[in-house]
N, C-alpha and C positions, 0 to 999 in steps of 0.2 A: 031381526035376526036374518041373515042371509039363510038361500036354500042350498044344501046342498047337491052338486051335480054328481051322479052318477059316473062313473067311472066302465067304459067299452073295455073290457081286457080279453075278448071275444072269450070266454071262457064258460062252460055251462054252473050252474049253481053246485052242481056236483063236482064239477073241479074244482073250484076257489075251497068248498067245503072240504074235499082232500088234499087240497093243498095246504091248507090252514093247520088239517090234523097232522101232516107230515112234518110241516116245520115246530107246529108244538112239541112233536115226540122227539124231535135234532137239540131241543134246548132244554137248560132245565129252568127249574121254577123266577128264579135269581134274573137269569135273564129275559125270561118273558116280561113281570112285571118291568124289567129294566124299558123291555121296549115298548111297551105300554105308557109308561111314563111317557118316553121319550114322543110317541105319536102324540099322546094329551098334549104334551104342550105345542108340538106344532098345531094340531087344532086349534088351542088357544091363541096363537100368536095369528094365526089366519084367519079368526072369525074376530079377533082385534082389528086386523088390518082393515078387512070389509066393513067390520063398523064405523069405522076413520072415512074409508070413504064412502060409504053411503050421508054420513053428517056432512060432506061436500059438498052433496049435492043439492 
């Protein structure tokens, strides 16, 4: 399984955590999991990919 790389979005732990609660409180239920969904499957489709090619190699 690939690692995943961390993400610089210069931001401290306490922003991304108030930013997280600000955008949960803009949507409702309907559309979180919508976008949950939606990131799952790009995970899925990306740690597809890197399996494909780490077996390349």
């Amino acid at each position: 399984m690939a690692i995943p790389a961390s993400l610089d979005m210069g931001l401290t732990s306490e922003q991304v955590l108030e930013a997280f609660r600000r955008a949960l409180n803009d949507m409702t239920d309907e559309q979180i999991n919508a976008k949950f969904t939606e990131i799952s499957a790009k995970i899925t489709a990306v740690e597809e990919r890197l399996t494909a090619l780490e077996k390349e190699e």
